[in-house]
C-alpha positions as CSV (number, residue, x, y, z in Angstrom):
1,X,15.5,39.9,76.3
2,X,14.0,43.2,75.3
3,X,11.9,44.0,72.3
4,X,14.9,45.7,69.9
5,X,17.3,42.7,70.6
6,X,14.5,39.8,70.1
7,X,13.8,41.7,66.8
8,X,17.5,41.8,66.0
9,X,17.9,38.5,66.3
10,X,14.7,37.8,64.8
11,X,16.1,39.6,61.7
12,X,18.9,37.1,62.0
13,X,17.1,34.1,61.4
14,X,16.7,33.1,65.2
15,X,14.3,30.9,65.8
16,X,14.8,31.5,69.8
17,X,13.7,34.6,69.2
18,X,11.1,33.7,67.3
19,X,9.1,31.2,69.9
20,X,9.9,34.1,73.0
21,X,8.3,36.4,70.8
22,X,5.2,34.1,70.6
23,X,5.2,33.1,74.4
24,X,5.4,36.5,75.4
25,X,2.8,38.3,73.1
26,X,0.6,35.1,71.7
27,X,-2.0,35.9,74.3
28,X,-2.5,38.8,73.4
29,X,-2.7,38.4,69.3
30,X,-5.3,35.5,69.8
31,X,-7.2,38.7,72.4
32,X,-6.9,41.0,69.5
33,X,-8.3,38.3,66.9
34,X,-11.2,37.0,68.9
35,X,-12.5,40.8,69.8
36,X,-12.5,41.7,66.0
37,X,-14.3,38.3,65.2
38,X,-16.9,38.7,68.0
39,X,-16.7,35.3,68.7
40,X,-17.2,34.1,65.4
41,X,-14.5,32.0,64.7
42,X,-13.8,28.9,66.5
43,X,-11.0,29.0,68.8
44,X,-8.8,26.8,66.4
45,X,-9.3,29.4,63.7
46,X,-8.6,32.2,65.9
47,X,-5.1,30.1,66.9
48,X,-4.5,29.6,63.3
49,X,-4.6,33.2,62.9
50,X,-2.4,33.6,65.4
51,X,-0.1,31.7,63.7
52,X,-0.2,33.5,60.7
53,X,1.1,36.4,62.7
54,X,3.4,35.1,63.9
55,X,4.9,33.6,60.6
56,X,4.2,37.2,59.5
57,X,6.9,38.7,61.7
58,X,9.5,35.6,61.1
59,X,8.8,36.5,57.0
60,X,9.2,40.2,57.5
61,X,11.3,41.6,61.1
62,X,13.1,44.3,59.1
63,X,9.4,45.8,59.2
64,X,8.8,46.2,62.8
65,X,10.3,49.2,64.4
66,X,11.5,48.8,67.9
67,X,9.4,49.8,70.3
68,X,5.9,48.9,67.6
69,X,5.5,45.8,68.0
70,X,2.7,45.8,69.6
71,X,0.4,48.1,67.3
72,X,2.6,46.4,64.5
73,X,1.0,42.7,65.6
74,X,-2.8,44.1,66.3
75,X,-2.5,45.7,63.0
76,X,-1.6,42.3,61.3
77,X,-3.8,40.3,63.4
78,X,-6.7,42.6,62.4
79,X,-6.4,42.4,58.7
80,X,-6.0,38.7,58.9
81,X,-9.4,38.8,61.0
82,X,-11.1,40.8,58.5
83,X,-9.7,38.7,55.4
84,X,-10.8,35.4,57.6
85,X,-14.1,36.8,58.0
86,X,-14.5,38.4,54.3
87,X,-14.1,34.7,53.9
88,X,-17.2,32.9,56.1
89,X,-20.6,32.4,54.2
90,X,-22.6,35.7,53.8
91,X,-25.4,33.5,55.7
92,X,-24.1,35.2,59.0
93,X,-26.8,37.8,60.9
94,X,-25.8,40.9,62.3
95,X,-26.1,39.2,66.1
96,X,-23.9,36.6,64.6
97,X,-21.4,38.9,63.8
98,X,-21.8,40.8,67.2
99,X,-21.6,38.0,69.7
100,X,-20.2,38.6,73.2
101,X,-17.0,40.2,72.8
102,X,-14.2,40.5,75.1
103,X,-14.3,44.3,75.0
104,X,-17.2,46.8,75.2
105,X,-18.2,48.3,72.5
106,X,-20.8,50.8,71.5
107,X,-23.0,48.4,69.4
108,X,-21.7,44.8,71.6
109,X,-24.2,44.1,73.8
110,X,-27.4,42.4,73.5
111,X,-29.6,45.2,73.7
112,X,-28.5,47.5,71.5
113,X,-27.9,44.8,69.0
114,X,-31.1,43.6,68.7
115,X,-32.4,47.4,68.4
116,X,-29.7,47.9,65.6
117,X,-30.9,44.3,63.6
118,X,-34.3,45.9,63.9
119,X,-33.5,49.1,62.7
120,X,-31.7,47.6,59.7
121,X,-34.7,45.6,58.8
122,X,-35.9,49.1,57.8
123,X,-33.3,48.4,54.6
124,X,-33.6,45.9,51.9
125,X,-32.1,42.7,51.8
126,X,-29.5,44.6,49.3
127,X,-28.7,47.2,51.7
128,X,-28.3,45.1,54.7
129,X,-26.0,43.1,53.0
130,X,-24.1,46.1,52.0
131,X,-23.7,48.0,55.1
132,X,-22.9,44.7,57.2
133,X,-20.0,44.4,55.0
134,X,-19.0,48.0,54.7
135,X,-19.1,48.4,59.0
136,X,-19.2,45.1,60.6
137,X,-16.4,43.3,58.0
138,X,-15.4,47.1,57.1
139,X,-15.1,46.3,53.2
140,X,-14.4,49.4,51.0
141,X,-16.7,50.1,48.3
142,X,-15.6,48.7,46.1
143,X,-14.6,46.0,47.5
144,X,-18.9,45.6,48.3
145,X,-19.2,46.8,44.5
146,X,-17.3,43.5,43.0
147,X,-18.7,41.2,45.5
148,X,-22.3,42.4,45.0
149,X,-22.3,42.7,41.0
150,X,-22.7,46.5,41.8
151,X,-21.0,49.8,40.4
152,X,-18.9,51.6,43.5
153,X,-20.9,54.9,43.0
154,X,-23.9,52.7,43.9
155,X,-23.1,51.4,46.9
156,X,-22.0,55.2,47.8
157,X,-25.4,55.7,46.9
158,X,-26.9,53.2,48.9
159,X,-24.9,53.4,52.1
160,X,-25.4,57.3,52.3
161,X,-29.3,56.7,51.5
162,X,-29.6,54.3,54.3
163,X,-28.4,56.4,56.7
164,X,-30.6,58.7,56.4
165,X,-33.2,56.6,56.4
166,X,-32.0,54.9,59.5
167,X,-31.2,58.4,60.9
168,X,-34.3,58.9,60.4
169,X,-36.0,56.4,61.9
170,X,-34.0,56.7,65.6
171,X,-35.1,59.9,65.7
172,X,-39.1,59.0,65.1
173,X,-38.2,56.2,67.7
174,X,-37.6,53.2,65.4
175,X,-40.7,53.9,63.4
176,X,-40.7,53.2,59.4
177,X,-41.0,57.0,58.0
């Protein structure tokens, strides 16, 4: 069956539709989940995500055009992700948070994410914390601001301080100006 009449009859309560739905494109959400984690999750959580998709698009068809339901999926699966790992202990490092994904990426492998945990070392412990969760778990500011006891113009502040510091320092080799 294709895409518009599986959501059709997803919009009409079928529950066939429903598990082809999740046979056909469940590889792929769990894909999308685990290269936004970086490995972080276990693959039970990542499943369980999956899930939540899934019972996502059984809540809500009427919101997936025909023809997006790809994009409409990674886009759910992605915000579960980062709400799942807004979630996990703060205790994570940086090369935590980068392990071995299933897709390149500029900052993914080993190399340059030990040179980017040692150029962050140039930060404080305040502003490690904060731009970890403003790129890595891509918080907004003010999300950061509540979780950190901070006002939003500070982190502003503080992100856009750091990097130029850290701009700084790439460009004098990873020295401390």
């Amino acid at each position: 069956m294709e895409e518009a009449a599986l959501l059709s009859a997803l919009e009409r309560g079928s529950t066939e539709a429903l598990e082809q739905l999740i046979r056909s494109w469940s590889p792929y959400v769990v894909t999308v989940i685990h290269n936004r984690a970086g490995g972080v999750l276990s693959p039970e959580d990542e499943e369980e995500l999956a899930s939540d998709v899934f019972f996502a698009l059984w809540q809500h068809p009427e919101r997936v055009c025909p023809g997006s339901l790809k994009p409409w999926l990674a886009r759910v699966a992605v915000r579960r992700t980062l709400d799942r790992l807004r979630q996990l202990p703060q205790a994570l490092s940086l090369e935590e948070l980068n392990a071995e994904p299933a897709a390149p990426d500029a900052y993914r492998n080993l190399e340059d994410s030990l040179d980017l945990e040692q150029t962050l070392s140039l930060l404080s412990p305040l502003d490690q914390r904060i731009f970890r969760r403003f790129y890595l778990l891509e918080q907004s500011t003010e999300e950061i601001a509540a979780a950190l006891c901070l006002r939003p113009a500070t982190v502003r502040t503080r992100l856009r301080r750091g990097r130029k510091l850290l701009q700084k320092s790439l460009c004098q080799g990873g020295q401390k100006p």
